[in-house]
C-alpha positions as CSV (number, residue, x, y, z in Angstrom):
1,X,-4.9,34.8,17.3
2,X,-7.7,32.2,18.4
3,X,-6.2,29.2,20.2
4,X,-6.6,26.0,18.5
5,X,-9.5,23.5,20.0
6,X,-8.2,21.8,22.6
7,X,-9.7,18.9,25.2
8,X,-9.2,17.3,28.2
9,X,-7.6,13.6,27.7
10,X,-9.3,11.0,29.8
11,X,-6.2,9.7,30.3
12,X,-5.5,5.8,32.0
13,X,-1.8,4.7,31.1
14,X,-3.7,1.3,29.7
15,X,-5.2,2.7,27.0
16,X,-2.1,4.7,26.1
17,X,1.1,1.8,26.1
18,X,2.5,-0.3,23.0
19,X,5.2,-1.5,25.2
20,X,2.9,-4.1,26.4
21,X,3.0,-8.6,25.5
22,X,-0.9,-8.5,24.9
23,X,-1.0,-5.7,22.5
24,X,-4.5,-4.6,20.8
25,X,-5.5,-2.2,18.1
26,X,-6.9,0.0,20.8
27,X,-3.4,0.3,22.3
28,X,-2.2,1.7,19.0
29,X,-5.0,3.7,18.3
30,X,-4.7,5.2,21.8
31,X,-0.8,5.7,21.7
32,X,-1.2,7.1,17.8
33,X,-3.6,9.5,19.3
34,X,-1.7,10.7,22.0
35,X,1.2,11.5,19.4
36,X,-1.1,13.1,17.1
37,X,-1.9,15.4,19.6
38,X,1.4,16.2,20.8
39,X,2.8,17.1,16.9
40,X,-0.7,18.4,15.1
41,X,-2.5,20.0,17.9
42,X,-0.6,23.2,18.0
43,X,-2.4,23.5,21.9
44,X,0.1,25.3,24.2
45,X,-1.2,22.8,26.8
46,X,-1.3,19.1,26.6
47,X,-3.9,18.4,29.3
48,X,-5.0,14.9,31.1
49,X,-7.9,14.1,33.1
50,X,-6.8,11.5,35.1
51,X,-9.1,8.8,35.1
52,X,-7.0,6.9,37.6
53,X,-5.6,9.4,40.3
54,X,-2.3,7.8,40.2
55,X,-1.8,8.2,36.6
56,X,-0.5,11.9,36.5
57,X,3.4,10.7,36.3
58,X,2.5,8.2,33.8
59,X,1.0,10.7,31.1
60,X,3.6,13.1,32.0
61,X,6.6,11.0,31.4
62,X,4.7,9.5,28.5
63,X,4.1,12.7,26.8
64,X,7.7,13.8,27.3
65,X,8.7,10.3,25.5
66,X,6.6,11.3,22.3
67,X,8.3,14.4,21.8
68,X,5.9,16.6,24.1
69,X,7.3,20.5,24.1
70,X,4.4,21.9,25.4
71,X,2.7,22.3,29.5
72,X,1.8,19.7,30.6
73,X,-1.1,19.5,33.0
74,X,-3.0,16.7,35.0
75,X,-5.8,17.1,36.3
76,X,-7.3,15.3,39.5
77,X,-10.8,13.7,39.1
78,X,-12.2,16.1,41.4
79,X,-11.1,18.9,39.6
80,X,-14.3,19.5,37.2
81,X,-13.8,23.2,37.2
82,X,-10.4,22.5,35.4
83,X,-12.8,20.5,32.3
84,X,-15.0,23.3,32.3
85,X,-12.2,25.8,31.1
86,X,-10.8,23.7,28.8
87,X,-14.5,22.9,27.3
88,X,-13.7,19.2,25.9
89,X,-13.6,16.0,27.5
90,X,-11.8,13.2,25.1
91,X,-12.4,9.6,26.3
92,X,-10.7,7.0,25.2
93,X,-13.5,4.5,24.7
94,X,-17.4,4.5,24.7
95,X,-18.4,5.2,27.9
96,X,-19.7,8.7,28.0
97,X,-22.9,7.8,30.3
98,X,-20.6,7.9,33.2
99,X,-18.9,10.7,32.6
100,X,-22.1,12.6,31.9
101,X,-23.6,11.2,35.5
102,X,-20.3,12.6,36.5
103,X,-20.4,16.0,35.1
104,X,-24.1,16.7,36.5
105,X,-22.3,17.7,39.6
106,X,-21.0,21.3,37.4
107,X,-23.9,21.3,35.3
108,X,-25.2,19.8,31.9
109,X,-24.0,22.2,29.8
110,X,-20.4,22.4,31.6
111,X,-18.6,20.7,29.0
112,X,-18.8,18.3,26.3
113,X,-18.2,14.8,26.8
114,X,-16.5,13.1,23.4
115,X,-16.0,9.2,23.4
116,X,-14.5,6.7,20.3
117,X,-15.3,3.5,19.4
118,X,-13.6,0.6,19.2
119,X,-14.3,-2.8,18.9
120,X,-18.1,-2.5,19.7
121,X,-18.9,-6.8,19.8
122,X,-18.1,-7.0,23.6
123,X,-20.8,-7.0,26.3
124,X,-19.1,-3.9,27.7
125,X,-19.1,-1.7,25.1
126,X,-22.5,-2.5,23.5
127,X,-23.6,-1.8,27.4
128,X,-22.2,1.5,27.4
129,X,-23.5,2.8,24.2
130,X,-26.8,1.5,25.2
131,X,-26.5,2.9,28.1
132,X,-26.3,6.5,26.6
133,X,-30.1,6.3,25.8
134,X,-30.7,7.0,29.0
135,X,-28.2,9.0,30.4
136,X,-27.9,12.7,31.1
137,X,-25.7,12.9,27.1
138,X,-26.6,16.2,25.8
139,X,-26.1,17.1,21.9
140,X,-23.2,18.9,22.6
141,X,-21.8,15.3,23.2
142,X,-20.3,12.7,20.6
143,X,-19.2,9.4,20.0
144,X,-16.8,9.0,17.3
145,X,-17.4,6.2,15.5
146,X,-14.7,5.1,13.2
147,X,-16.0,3.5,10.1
148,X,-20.0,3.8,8.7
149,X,-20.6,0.2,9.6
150,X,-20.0,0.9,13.3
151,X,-22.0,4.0,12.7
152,X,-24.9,2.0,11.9
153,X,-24.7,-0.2,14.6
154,X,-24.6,2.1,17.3
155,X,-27.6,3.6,15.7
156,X,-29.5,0.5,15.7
157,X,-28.7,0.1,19.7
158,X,-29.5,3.1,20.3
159,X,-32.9,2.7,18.7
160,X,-33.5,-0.3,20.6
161,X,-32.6,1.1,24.0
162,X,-34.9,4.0,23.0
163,X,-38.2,1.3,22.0
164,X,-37.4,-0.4,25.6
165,X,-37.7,3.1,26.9
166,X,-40.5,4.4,25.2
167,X,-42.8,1.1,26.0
168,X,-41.6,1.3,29.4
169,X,-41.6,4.9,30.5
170,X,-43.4,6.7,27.7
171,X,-40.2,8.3,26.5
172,X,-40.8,10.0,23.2
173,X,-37.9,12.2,23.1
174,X,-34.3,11.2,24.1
175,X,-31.5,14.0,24.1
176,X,-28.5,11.9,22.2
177,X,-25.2,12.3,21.4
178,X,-24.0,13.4,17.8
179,X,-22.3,10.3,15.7
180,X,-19.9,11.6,13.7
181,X,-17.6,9.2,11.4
182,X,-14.0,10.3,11.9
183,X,-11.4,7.4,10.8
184,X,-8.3,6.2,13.4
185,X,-5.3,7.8,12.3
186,X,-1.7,6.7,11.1
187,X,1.9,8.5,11.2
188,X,2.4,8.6,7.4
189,X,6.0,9.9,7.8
190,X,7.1,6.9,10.2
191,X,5.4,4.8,7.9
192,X,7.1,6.2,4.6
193,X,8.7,3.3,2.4
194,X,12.2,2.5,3.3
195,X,13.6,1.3,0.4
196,X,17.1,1.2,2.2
197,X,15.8,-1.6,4.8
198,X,14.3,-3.9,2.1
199,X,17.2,-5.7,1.0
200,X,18.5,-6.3,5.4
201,X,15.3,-7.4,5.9
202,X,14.8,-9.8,2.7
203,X,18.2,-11.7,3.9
204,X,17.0,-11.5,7.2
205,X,14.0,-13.4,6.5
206,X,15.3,-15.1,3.6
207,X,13.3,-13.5,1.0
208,X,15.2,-13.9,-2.8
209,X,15.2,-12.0,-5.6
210,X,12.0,-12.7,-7.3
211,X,10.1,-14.0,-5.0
212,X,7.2,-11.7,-3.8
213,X,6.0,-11.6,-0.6
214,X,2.7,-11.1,1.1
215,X,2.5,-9.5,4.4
216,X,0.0,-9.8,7.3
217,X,0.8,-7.6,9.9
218,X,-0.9,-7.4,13.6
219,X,-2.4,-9.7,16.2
220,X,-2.3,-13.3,14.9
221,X,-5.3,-14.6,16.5
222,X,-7.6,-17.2,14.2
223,X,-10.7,-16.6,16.7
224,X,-10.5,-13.3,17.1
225,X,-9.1,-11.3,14.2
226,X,-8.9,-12.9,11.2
227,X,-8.8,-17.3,10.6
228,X,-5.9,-18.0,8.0
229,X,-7.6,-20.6,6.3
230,X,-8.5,-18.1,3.3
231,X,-5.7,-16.2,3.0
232,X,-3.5,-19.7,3.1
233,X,-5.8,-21.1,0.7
234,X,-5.9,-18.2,-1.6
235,X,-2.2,-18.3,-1.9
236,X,-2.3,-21.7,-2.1
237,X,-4.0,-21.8,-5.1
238,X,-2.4,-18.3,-6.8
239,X,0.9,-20.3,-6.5
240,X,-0.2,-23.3,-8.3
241,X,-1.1,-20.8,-11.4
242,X,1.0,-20.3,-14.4
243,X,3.2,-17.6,-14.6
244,X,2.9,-16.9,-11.0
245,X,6.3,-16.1,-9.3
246,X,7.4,-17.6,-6.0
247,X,5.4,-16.3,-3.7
248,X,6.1,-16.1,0.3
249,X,3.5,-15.2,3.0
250,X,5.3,-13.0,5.8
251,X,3.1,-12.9,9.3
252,X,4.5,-10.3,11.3
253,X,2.8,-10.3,14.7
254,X,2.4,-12.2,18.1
255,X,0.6,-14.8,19.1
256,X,-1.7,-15.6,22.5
257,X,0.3,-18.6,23.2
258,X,2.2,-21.2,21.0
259,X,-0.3,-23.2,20.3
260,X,-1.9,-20.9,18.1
261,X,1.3,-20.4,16.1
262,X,2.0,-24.0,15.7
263,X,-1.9,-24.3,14.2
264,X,-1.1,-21.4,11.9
265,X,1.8,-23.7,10.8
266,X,0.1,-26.7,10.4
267,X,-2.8,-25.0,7.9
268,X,-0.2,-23.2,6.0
269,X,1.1,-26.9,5.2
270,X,-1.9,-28.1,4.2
271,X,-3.6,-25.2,2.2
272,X,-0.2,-23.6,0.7
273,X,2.8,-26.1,0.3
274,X,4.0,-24.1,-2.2
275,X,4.0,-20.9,-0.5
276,X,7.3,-20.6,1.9
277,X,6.1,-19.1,5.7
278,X,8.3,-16.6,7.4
279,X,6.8,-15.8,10.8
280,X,7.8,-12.8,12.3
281,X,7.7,-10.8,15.7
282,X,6.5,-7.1,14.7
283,X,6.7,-5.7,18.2
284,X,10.5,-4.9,19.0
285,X,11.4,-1.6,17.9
286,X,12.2,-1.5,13.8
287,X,10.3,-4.3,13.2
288,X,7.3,-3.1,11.8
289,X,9.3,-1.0,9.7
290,X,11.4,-3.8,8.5
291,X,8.3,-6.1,7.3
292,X,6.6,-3.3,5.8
293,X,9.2,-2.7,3.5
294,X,10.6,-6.0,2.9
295,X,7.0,-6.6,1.5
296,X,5.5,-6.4,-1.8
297,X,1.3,-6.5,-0.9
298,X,-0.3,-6.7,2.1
299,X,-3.5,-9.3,2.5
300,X,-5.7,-9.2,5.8
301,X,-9.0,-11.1,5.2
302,X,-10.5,-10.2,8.5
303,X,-13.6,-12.5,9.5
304,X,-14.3,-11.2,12.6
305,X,-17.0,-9.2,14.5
306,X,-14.9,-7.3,16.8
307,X,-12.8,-6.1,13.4
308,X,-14.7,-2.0,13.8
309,X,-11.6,-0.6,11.6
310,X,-8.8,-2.2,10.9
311,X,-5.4,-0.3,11.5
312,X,-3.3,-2.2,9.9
313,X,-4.0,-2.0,6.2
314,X,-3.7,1.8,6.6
315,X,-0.1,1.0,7.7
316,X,0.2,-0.8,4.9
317,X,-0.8,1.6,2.0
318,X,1.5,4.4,4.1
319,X,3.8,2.1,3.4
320,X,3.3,2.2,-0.2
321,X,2.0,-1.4,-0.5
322,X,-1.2,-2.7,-2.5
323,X,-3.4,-4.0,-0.3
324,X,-5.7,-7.0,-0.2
325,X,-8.0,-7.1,2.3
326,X,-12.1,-8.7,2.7
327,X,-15.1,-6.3,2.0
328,X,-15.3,-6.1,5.7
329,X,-16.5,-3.2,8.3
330,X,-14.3,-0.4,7.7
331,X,-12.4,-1.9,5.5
332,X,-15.3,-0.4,3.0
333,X,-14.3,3.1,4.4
334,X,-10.7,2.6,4.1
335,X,-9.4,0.3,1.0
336,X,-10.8,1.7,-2.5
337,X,-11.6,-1.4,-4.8
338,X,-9.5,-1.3,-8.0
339,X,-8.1,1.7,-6.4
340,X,-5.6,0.9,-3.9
341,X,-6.2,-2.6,-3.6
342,X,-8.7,-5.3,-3.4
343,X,-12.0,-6.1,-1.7
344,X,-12.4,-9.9,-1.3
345,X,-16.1,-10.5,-1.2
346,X,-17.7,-12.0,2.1
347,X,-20.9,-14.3,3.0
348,X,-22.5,-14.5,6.0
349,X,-25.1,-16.5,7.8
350,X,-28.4,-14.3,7.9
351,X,-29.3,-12.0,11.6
352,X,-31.1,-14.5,13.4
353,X,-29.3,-17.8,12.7
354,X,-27.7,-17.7,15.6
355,X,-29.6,-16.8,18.3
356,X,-28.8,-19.6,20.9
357,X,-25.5,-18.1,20.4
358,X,-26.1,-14.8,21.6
359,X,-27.7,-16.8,24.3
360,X,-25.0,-18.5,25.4
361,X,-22.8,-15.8,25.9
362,X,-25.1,-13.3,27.1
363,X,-26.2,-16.0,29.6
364,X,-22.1,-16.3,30.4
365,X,-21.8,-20.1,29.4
366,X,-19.5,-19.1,26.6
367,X,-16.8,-16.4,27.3
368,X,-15.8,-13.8,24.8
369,X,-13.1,-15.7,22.9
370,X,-15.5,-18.7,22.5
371,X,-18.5,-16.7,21.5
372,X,-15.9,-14.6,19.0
373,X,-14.6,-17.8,17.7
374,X,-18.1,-19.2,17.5
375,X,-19.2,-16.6,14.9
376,X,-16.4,-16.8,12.8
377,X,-18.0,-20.3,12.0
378,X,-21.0,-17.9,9.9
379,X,-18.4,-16.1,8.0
380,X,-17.0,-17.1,4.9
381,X,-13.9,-15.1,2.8
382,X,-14.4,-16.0,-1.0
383,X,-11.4,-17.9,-1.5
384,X,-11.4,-17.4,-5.7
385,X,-11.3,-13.5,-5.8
386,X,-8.8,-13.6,-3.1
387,X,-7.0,-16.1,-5.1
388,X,-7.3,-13.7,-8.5
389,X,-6.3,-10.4,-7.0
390,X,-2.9,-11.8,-5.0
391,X,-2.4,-13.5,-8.6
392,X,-2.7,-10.0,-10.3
393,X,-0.8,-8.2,-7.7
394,X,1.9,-11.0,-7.8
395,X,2.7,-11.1,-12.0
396,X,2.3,-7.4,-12.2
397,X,4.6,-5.7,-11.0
398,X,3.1,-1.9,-12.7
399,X,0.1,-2.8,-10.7
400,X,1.7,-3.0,-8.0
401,X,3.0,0.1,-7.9
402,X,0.4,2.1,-9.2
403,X,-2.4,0.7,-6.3
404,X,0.9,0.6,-3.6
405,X,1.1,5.0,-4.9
406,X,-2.6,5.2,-4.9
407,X,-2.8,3.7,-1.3
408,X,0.1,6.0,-0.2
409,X,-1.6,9.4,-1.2
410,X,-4.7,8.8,0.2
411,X,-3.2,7.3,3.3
412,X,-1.4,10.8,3.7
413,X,-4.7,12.4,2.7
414,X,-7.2,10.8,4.6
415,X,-6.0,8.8,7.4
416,X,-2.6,10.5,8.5
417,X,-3.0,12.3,12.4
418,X,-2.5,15.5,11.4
419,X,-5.6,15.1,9.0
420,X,-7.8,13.4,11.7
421,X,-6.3,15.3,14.9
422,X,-8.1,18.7,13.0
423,X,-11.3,16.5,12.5
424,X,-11.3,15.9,15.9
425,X,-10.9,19.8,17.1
426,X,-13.2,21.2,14.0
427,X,-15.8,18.4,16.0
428,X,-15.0,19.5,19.6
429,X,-15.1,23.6,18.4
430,X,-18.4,22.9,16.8
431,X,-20.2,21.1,20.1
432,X,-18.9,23.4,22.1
433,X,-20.8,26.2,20.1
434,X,-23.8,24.7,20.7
């Protein structure tokens, strides 16, 4: 019987860790990925490249946490002959021009290097795709990128860096790396709907019968994931309607510091008086379960340029909930309009207006978070279709059901990590056949 696919895990316990105060998408991604692996791959190995040498017990006792039953193997940096058995070297991140300076030492055609995306806004990671352009990246390479819209903009970098090159060195032909679309993935069965924790966490939060409640779920950060001012104002005014039921907004997350929780307060007050405001931690263990199914939709009107994905409203339509999210980067990939939910329409300022902006943080006067909060200034949530679909979702409760089922099934058809853990070996079996 042919062994299934299998790779090498450039593994750094960073990219790897939930258990952490400062907790980003890509720590969930990476953690989800590592579990996918462990119950979908079937490999008889479960093998690390270490990308920091002191990282071997880390992935080991990390591996045995999730449920690994497998061999475990980590392998030192210097060990190249070990990633030219297995065939496959998985990053966790962009950055294959290193690793392909790296494996020039065995040989071009050694092994394939595979990256992902993530949030692709920063200076780093536009640096290291652009940087693949001219790097020794063969076609037996690839960089996952997880939605089409993060597809296209690695494509237009790349096609910059190649014009710089051609007017500067003549290049005409550049060897580059294949750009598949391959979506992060969810644990559907962890995320199934508990119908036997709604009622626990309703008290708990002091939810009654009646009322429905609208969940946002992840990092609560207004300059660097989504503002609230729409979804507050939305609600705001689906509450005010006739026939609309109570309705409560439930943030499950964490802020950055207090101040940002105390000015998500304040604009709930003055946008939705008549929407009540639970605020919630979602970190501790059971507490993303609990919100989830003490919910009745989800809303996430992400306004954000570092937003690539978007994990969270896949959580939420594994959970069985009818989502409402803005017509947003992968959200397009992900939420099916009519279908499972609602796309909120979104305006933004034209490419160009804001070029003194780029400036300024390409130039380092403005820092990440400022130049991230900047541009949220350009974007604009449509505040009366948001307000219309949470009012549909909120006086029907048939329609909620039948997006919250719709959501579910493609949730387990699409985006659960046994579905995208064999996308990821059918990609590394086909580049290695090259």
């Amino acid at each position: 019987m042919t062994p299934p696919p299998n790779a090498a895990i450039g593994f750094a316990a960073d990219g790897y860790r939930t258990d952490r105060p400062k907790l980003m998408g890509r720590h969930v991604a990476g953690e989800g990925f590592l579990r996918g692996m462990i119950r979908h791959s079937g490999v008889e190995t479960l093998s690390a490249y270490l990308l920091a040498p002191g990282d071997g017990r880390a992935f080991a006792t990390l591996a045995r946490q999730h449920g690994a039953a497998m061999a475990l193997e980590a392998i030192a940096p210097q060990r190249l002959d070990r990633l030219a058995a297995i065939g496959t070297l998985m990053l966790p991140g962009p950055d294959l021009a290193s690793a392909a300076r790296l494996r020039r030492f065995a040989g071009d055609a050694a092994w394939s290097v595979v990256g992902v995306t993530h949030t692709i806004a920063s200076h780093n990671a536009m640096a290291a795709i652009a940087e693949m352009a001219a790097a020794p990246v063969q076609r037996w390479d690839a960089l996952i990128c997880t939605s089409r819209a993060v597809q296209e903009s690695v494509r237009r970098l790349l096609a910059m860096e190649a014009e710089v090159l051609a007017r500067r060195l003549g290049a005409r032909q550049l060897p580059l790396p294949e750009l598949p679309v391959i979506p992060l993935g969810v644990e559907c069965d962890s995320l199934a709907p508990r119908p036997e924790l709604r009622g626990a966490w309703r008290a708990r939060l002091g939810i009654p019968e009646g009322a429905v409640a609208v969940l946002g779920l992840g990092r609560l950060s207004w300059h660097a994931k989504a503002h609230p001012a729409a979804l507050f104002a939305a609600l705001g005014r689906a509450a005010r309607r006739e026939g609309t039921p109570p309705l409560h907004a439930v943030l499950g997350g964490w802020f950055a510091h207090p101040g940002q929780e105390e000015a998500h307060r304040a604009l709930a007050a003055a946008l939705a008086p008549e929407v009540t405001l639970h605020i919630a931690d979602a970190r501790p263990p059971g507490a993303r379960e609990g919100l989830l199914a003490a919910a009745d939709v989800f809303a996430l009107l992400a306004d954000n340029i570092q937003e690539s994905f978007g994990l969270a409203p896949v959580e939420a339509m594994a959970a069985g909930l009818p989502v409402v999210v803005s017509d947003w980067d992968g959200f397009r990939d992900t939420v099916r309009q009519g279908e499972d939910g609602f796309r909120v329409p979104v305006r933004m300022a034209p490419p160009g207006s804001a070029a003194d902006l780029a400036l300024r943080h390409a130039s380092g006067v403005v820092d990440y978070d400022h130049y991230l909060a900047a541009t949220t200034q350009l974007v604009a949530v449509e505040i009366g279709p948001a307000a219309d679909a949470l009012a549909a979702l909120a006086g029907d409760a048939g329609l909620r059901a039948r997006m919250g089922a719709a959501g579910q099934a493609r949730a387990r058809a699409v985006f659960d990590w046994s579905v995208v853990i064999g996308q990821y070996q059918a990609l590394w079996a086909e580049l290695a056949a090259r």
